[in-house]
CHARMM internal coordinates of N, CA and C (Angstrom, degrees):
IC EDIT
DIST 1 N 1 CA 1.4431
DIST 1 CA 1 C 1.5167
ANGL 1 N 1 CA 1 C 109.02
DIST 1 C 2 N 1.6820
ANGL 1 CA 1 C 2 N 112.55
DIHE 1 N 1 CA 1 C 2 N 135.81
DIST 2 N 2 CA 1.4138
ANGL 1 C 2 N 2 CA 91.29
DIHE 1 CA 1 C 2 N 2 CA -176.66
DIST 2 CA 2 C 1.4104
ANGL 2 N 2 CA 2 C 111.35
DIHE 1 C 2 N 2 CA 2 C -93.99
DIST 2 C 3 N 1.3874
ANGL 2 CA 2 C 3 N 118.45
DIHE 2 N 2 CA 2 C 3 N 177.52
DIST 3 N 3 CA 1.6723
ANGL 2 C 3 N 3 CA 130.40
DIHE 2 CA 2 C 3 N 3 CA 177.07
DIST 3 CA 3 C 1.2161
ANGL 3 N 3 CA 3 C 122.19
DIHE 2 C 3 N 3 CA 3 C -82.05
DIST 3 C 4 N 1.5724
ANGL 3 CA 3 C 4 N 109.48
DIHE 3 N 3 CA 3 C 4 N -161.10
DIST 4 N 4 CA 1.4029
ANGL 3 C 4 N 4 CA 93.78
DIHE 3 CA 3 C 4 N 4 CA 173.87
DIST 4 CA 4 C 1.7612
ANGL 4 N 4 CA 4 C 109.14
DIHE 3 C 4 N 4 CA 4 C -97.47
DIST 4 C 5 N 1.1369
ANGL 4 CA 4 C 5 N 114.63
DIHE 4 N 4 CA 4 C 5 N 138.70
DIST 5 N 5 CA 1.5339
ANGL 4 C 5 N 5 CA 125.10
DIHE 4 CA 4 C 5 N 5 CA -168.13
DIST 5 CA 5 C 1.2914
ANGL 5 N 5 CA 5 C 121.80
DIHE 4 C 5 N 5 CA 5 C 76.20
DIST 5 C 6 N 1.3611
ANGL 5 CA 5 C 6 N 91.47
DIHE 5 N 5 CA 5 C 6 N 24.96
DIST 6 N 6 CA 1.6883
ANGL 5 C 6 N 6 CA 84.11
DIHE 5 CA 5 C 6 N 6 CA 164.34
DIST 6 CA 6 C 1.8881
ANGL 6 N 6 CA 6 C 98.80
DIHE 5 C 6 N 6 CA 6 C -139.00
DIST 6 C 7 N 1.3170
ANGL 6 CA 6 C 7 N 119.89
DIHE 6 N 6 CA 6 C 7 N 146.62
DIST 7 N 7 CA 0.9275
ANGL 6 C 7 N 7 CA 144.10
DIHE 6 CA 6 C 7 N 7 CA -150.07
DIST 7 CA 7 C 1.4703
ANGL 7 N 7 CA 7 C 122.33
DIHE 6 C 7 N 7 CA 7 C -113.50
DIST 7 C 8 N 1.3908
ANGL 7 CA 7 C 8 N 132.46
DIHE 7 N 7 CA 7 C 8 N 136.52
DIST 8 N 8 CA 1.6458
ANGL 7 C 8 N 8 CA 118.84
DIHE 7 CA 7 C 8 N 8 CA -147.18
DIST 8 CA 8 C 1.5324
ANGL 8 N 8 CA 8 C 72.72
DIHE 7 C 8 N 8 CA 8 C -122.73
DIST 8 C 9 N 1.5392
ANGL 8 CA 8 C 9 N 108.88
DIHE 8 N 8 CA 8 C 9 N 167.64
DIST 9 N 9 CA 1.5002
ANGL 8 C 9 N 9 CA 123.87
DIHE 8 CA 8 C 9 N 9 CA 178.17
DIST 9 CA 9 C 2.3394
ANGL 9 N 9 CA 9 C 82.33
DIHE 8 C 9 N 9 CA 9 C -158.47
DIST 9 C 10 N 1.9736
ANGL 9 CA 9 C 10 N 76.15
DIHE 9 N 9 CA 9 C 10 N 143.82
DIST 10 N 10 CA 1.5868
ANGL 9 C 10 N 10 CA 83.24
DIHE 9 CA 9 C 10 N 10 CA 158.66
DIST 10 CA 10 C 1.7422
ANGL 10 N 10 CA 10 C 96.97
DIHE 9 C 10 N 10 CA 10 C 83.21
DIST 10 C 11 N 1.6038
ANGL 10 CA 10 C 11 N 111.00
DIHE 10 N 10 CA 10 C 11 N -3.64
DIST 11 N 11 CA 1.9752
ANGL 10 C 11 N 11 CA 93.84
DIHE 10 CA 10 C 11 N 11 CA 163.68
DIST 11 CA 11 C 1.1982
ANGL 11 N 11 CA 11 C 128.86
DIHE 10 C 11 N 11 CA 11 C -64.63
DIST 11 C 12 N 1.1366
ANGL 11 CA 11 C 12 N 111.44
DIHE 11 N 11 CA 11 C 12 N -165.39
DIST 12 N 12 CA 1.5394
ANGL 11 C 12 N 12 CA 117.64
DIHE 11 CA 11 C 12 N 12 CA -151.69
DIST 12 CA 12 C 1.7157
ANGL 12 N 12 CA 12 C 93.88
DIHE 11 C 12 N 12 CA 12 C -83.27
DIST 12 C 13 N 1.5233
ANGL 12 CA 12 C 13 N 117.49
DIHE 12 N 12 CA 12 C 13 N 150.19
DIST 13 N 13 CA 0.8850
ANGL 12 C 13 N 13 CA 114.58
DIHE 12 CA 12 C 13 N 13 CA 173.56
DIST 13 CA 13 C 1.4251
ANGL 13 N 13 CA 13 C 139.18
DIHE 12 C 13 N 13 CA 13 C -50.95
DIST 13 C 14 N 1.7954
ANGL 13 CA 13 C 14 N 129.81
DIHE 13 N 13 CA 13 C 14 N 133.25
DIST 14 N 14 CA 1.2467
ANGL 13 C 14 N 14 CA 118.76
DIHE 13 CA 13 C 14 N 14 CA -149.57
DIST 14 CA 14 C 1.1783
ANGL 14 N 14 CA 14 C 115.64
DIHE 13 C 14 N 14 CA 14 C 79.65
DIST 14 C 15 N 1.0734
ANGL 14 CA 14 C 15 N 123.27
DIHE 14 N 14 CA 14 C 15 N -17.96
DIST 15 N 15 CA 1.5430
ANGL 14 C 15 N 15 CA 112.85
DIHE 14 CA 14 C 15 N 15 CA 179.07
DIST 15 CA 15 C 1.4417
ANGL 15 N 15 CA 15 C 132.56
DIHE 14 C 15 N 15 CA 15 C -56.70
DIST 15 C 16 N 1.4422
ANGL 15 CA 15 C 16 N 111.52
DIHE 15 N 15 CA 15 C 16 N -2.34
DIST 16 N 16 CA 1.5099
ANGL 15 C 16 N 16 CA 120.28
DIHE 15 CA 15 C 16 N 16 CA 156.78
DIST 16 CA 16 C 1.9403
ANGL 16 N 16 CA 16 C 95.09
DIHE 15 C 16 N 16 CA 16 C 135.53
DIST 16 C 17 N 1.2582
ANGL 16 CA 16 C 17 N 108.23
DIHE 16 N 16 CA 16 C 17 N 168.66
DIST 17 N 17 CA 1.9558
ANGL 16 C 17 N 17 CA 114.80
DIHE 16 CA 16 C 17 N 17 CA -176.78
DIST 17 CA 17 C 1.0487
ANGL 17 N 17 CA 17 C 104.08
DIHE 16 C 17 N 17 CA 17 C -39.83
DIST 17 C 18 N 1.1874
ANGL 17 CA 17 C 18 N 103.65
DIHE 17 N 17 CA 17 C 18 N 148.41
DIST 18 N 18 CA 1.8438
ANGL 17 C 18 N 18 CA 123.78
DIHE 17 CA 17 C 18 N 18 CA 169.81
DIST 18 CA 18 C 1.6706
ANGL 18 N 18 CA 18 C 96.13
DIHE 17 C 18 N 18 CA 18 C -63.80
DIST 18 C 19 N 1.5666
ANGL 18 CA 18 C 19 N 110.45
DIHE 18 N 18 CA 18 C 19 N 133.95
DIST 19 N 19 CA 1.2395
ANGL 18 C 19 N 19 CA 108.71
DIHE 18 CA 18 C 19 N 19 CA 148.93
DIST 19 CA 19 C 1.9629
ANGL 19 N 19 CA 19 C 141.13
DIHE 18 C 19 N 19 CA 19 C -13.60
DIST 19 C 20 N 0.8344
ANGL 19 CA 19 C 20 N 118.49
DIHE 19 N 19 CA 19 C 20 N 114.59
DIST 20 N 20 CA 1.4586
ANGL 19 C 20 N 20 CA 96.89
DIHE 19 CA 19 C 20 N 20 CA 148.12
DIST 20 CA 20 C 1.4998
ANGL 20 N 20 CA 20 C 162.29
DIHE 19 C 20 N 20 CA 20 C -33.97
DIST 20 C 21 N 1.4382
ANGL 20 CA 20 C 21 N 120.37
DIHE 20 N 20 CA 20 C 21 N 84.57
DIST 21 N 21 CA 1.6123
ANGL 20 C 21 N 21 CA 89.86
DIHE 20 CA 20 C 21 N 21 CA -163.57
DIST 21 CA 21 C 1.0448
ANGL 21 N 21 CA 21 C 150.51
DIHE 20 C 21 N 21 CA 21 C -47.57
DIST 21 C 22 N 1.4124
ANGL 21 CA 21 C 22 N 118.84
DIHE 21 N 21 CA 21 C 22 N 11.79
DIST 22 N 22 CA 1.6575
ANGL 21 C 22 N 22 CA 129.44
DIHE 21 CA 21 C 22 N 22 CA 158.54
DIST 22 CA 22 C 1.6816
ANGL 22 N 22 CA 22 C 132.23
DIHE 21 C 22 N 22 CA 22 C -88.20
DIST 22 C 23 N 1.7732
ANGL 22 CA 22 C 23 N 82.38
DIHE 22 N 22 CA 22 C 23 N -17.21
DIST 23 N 23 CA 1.6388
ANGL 22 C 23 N 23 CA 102.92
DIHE 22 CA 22 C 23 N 23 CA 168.83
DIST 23 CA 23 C 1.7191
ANGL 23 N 23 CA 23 C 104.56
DIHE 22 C 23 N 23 CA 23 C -79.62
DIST 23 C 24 N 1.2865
ANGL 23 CA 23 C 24 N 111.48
DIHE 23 N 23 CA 23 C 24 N -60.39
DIST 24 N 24 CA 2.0671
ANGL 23 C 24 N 24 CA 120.89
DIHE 23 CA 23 C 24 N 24 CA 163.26
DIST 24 CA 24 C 1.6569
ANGL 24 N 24 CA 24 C 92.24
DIHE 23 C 24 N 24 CA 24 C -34.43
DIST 24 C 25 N 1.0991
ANGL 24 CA 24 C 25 N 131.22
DIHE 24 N 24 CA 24 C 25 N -78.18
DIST 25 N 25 CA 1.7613
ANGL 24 C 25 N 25 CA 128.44
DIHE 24 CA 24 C 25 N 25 CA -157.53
DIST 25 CA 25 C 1.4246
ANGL 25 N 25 CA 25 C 102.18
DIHE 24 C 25 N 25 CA 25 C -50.30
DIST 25 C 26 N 1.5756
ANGL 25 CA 25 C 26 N 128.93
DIHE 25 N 25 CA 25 C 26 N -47.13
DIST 26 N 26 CA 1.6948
ANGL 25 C 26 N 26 CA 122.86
DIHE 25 CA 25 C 26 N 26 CA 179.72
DIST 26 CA 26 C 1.3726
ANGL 26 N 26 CA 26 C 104.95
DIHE 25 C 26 N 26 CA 26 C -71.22
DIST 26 C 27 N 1.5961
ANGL 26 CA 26 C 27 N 119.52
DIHE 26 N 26 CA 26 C 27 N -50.80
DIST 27 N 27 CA 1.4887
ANGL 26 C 27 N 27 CA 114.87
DIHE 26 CA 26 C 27 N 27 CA 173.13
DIST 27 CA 27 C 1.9482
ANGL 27 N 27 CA 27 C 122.66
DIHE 26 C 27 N 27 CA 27 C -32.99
DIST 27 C 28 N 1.3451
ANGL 27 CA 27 C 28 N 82.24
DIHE 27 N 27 CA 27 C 28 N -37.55
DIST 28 N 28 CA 1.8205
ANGL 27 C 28 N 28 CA 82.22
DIHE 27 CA 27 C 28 N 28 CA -178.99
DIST 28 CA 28 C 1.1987
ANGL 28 N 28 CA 28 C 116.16
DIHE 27 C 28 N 28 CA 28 C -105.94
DIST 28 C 29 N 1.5103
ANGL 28 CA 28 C 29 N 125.72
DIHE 28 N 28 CA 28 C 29 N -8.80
DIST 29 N 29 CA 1.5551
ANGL 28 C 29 N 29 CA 119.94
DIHE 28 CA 28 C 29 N 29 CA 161.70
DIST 29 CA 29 C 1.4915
ANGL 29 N 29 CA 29 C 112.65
DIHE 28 C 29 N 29 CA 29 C -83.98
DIST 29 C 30 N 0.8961
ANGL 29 CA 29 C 30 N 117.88
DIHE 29 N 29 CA 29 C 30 N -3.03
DIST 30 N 30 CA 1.5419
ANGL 29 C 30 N 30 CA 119.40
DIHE 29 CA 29 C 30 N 30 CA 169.72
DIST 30 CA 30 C 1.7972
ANGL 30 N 30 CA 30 C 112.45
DIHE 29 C 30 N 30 CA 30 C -89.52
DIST 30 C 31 N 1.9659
ANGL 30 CA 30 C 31 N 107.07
DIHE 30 N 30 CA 30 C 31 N -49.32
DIST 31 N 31 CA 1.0631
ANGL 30 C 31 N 31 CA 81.97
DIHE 30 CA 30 C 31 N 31 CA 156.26
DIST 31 CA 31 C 1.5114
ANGL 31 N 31 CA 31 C 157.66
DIHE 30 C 31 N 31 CA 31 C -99.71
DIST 31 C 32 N 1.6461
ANGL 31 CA 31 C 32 N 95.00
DIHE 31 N 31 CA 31 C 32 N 22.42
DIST 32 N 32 CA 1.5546
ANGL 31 C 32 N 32 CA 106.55
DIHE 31 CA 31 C 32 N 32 CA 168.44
DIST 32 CA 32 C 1.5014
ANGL 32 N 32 CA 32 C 112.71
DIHE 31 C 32 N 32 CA 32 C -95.63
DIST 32 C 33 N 1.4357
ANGL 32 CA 32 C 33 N 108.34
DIHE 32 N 32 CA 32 C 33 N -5.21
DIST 33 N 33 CA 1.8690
ANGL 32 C 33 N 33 CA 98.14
DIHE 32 CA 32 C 33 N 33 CA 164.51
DIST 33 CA 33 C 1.6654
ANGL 33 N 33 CA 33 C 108.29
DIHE 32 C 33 N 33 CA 33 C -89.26
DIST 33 C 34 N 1.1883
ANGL 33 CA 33 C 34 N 115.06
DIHE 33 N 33 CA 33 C 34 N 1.09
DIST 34 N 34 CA 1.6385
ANGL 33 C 34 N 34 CA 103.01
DIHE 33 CA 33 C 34 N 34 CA 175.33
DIST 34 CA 34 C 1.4318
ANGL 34 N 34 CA 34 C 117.77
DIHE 33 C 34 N 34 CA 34 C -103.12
DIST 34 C 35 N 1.9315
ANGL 34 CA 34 C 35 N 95.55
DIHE 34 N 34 CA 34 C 35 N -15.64
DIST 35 N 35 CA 1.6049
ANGL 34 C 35 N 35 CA 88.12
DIHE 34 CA 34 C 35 N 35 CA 171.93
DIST 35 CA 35 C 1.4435
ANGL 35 N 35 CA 35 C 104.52
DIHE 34 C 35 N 35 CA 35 C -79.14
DIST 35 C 36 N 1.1442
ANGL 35 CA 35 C 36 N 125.12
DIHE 35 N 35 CA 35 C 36 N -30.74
DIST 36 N 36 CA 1.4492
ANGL 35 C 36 N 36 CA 129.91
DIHE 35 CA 35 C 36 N 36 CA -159.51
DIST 36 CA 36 C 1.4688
ANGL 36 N 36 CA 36 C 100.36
DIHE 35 C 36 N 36 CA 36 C -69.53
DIST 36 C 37 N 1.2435
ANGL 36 CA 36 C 37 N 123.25
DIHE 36 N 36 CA 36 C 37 N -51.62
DIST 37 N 37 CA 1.9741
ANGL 36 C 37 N 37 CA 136.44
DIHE 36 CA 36 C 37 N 37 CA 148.77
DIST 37 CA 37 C 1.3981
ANGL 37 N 37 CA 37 C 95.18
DIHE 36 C 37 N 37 CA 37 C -6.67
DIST 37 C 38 N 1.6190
ANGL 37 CA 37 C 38 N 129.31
DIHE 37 N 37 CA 37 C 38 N -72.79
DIST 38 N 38 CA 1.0833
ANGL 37 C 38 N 38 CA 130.76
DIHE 37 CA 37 C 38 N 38 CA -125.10
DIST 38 CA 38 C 1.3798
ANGL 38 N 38 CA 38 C 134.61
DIHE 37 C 38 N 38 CA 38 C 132.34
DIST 38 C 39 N 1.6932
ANGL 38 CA 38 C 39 N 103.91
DIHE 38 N 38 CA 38 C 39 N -31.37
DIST 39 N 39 CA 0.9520
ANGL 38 C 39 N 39 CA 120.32
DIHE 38 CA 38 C 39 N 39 CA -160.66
DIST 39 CA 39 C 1.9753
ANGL 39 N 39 CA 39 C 111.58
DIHE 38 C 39 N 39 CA 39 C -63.50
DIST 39 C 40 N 1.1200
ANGL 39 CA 39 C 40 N 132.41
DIHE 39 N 39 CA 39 C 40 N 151.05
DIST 40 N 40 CA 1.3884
ANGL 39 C 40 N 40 CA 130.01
DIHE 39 CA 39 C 40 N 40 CA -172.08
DIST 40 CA 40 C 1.8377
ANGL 40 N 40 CA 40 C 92.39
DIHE 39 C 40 N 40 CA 40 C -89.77
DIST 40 C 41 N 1.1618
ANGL 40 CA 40 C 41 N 95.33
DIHE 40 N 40 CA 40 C 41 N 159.94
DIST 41 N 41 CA 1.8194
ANGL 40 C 41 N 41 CA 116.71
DIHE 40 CA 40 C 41 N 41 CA -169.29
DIST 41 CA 41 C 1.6420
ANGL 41 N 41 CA 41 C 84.27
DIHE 40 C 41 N 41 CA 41 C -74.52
DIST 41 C 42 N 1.1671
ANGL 41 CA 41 C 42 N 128.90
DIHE 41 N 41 CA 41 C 42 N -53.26
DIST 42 N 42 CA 1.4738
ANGL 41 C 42 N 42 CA 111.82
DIHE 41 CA 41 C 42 N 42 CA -168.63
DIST 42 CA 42 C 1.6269
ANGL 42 N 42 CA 42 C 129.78
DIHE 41 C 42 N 42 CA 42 C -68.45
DIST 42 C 43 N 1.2380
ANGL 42 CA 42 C 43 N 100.41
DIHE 42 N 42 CA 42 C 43 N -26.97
DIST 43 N 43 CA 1.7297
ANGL 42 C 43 N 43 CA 116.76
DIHE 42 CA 42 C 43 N 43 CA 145.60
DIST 43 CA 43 C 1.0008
ANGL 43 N 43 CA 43 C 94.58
DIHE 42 C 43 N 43 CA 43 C -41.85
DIST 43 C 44 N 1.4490
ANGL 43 CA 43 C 44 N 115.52
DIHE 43 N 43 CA 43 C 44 N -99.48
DIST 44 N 44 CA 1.4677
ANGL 43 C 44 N 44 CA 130.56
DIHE 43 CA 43 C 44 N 44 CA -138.41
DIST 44 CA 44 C 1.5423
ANGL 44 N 44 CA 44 C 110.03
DIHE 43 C 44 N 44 CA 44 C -49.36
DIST 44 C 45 N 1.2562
ANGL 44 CA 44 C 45 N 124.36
DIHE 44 N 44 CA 44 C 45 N -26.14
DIST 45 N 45 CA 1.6726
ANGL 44 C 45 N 45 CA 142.03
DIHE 44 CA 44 C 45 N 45 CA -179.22
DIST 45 CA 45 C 1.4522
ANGL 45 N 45 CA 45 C 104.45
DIHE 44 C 45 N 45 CA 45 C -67.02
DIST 45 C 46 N 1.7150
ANGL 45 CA 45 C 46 N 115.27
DIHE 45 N 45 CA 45 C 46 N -51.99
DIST 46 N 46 CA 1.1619
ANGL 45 C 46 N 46 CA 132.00
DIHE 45 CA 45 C 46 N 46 CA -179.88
DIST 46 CA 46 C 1.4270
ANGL 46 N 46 CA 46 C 119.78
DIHE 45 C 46 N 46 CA 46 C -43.59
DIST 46 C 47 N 1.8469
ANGL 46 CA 46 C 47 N 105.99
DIHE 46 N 46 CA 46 C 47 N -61.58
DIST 47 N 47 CA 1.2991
ANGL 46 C 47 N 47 CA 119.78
DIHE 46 CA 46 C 47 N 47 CA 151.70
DIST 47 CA 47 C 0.9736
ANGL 47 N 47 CA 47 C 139.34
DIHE 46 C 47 N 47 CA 47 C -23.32
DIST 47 C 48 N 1.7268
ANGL 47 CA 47 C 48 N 113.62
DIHE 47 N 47 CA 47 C 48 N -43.71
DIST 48 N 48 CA 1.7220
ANGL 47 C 48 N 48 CA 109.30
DIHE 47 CA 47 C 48 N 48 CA -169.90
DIST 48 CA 48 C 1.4829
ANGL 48 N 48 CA 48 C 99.81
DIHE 47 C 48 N 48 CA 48 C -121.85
DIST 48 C 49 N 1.5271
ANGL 48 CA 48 C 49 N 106.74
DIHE 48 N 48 CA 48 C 49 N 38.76
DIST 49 N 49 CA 1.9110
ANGL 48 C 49 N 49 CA 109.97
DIHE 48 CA 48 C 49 N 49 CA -174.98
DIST 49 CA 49 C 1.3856
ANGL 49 N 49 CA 49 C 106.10
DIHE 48 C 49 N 49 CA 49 C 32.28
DIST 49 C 50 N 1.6558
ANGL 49 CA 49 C 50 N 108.80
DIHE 49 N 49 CA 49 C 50 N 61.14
DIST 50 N 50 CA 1.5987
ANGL 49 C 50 N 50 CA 92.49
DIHE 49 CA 49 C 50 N 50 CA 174.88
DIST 50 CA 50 C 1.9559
ANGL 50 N 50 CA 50 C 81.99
DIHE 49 C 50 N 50 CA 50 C -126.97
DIST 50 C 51 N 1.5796
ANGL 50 CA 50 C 51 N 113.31
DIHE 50 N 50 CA 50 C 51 N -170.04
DIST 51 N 51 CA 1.0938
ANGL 50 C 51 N 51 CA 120.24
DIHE 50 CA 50 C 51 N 51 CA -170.04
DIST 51 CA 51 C 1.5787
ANGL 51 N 51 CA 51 C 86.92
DIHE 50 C 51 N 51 CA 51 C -96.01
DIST 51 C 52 N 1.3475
ANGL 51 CA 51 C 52 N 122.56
DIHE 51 N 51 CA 51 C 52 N 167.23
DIST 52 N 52 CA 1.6508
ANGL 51 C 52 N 52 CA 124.30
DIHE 51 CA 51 C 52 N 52 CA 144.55
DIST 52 CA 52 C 1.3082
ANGL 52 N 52 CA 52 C 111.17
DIHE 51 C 52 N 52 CA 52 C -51.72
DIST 52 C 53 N 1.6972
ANGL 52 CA 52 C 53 N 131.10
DIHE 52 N 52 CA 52 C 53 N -67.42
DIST 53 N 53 CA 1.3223
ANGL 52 C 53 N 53 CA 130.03
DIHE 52 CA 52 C 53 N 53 CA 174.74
DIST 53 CA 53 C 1.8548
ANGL 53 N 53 CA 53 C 109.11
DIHE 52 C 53 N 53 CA 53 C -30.33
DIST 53 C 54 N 1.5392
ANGL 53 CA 53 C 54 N 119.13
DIHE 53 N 53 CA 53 C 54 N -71.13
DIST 54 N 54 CA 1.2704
ANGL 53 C 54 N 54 CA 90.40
DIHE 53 CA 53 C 54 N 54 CA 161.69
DIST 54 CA 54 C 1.1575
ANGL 54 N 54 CA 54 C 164.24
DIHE 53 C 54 N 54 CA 54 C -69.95
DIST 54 C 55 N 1.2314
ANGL 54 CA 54 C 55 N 110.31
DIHE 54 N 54 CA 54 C 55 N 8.22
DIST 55 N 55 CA 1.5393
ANGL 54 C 55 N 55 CA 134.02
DIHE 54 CA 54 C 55 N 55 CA -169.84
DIST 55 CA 55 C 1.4795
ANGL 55 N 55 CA 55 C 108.96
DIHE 54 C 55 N 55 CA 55 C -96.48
DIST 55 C 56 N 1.1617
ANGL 55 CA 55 C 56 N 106.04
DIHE 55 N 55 CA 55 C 56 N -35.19
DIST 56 N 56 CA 1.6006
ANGL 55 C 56 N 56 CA 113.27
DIHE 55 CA 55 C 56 N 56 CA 174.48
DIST 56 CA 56 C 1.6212
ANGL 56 N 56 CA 56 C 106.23
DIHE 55 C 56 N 56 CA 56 C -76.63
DIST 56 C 57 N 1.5198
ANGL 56 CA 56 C 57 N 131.37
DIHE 56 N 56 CA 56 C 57 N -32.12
DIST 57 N 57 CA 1.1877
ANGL 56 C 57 N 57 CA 134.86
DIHE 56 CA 56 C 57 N 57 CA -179.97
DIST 57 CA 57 C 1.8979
ANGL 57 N 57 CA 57 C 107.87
DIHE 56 C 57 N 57 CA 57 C -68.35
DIST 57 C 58 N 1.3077
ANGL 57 CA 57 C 58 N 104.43
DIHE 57 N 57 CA 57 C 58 N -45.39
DIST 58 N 58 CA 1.5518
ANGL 57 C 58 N 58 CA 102.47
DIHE 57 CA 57 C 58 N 58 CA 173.87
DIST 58 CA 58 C 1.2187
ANGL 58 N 58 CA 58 C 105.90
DIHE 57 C 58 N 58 CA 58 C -67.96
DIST 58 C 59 N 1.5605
ANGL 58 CA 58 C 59 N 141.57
DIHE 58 N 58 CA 58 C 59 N -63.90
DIST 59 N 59 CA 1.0584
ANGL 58 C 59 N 59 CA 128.68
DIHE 58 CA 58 C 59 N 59 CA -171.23
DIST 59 CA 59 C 1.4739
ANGL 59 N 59 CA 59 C 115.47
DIHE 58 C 59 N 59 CA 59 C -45.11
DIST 59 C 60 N 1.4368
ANGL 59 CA 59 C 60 N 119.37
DIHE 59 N 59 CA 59 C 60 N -43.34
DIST 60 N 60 CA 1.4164
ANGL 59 C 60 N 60 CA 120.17
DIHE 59 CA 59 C 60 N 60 CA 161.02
DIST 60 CA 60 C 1.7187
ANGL 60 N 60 CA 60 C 131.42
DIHE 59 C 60 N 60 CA 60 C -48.67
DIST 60 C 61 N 0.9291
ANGL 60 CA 60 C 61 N 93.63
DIHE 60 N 60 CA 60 C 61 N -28.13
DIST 61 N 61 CA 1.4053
ANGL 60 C 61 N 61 CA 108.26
DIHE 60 CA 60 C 61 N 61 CA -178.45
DIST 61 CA 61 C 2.1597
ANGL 61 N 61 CA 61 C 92.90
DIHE 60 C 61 N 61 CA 61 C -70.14
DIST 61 C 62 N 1.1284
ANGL 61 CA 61 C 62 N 81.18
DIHE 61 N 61 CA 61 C 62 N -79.97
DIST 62 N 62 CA 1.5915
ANGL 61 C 62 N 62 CA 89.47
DIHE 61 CA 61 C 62 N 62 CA 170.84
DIST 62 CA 62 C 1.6712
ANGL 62 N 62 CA 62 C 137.40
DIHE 61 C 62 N 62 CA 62 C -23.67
DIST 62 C 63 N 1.2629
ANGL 62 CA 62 C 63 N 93.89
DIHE 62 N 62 CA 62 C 63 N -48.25
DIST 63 N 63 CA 1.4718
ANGL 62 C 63 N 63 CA 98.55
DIHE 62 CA 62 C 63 N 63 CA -177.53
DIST 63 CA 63 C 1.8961
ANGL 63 N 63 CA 63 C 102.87
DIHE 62 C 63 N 63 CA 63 C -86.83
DIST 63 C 64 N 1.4640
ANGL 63 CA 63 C 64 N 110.87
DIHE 63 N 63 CA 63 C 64 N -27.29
DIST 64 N 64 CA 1.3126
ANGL 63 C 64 N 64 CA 102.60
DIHE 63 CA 63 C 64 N 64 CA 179.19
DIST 64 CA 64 C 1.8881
ANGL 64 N 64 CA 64 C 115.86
DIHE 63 C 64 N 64 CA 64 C -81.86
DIST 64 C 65 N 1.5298
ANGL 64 CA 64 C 65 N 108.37
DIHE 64 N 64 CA 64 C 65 N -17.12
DIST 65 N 65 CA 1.2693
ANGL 64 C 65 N 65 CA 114.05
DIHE 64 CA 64 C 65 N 65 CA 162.83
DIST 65 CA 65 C 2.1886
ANGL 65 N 65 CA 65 C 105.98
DIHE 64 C 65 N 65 CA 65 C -60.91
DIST 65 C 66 N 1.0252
ANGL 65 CA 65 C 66 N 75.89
DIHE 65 N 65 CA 65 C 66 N -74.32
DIST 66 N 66 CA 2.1497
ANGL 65 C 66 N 66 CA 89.95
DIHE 65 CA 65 C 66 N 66 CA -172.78
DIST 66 CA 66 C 1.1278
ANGL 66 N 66 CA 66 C 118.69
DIHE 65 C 66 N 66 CA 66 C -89.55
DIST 66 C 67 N 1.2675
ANGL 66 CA 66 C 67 N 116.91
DIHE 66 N 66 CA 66 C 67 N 12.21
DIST 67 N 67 CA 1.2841
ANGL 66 C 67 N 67 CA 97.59
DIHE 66 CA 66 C 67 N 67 CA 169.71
DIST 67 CA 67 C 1.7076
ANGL 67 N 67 CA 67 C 115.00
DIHE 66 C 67 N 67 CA 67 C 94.86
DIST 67 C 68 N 1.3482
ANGL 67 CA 67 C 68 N 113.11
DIHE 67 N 67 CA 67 C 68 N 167.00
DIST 68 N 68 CA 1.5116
ANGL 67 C 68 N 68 CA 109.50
DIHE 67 CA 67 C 68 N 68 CA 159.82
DIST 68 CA 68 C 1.4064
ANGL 68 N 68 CA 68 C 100.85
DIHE 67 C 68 N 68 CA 68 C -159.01
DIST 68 C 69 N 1.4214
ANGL 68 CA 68 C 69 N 115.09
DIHE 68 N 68 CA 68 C 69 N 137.11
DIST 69 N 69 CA 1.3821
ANGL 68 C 69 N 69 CA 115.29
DIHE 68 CA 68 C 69 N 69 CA 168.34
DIST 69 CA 69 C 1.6095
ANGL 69 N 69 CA 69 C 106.41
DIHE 68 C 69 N 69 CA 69 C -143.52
DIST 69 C 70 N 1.4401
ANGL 69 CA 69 C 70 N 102.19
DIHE 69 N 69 CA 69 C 70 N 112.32
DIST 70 N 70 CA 1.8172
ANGL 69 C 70 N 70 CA 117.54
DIHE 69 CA 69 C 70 N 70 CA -169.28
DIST 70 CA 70 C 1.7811
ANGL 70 N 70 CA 70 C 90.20
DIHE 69 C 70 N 70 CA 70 C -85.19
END
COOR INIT
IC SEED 1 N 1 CA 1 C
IC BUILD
């Protein structure tokens, strides 16, 4: 369940407006600094009340937008 200030993506349908895309851009720089940490995708999913299935789709989204260079 998330807290206060932190933000769920991917609820149940109806569950109220799609995000912002500036809220999506922090959502995924936060969770590409925890994979980059170390952190495992199912953590990091855990973290932002998202599923793994979606968490791996944003990060995808991401790296095929910008790129990635480890």
């Amino acid at each position: 369940m998330a807290g206060a200030g932190e933000m769920t993506i991917g609820g149940a349908a109806g569950s109220g407006p799609p995000p912002a895309q500036q809220d999506m851009a922090m959502l995924a720089l936060r969770m590409l600094e925890r994979l980059i940490a170390g952190s495992p995708l199912t953590e990091v999913a855990a973290g932002e009340g998202l599923s793994p299935r979606r968490a791996r789709e944003l990060v995808a989204e991401v790296v095929a937008q910008r790129g990635f260079d480890p």
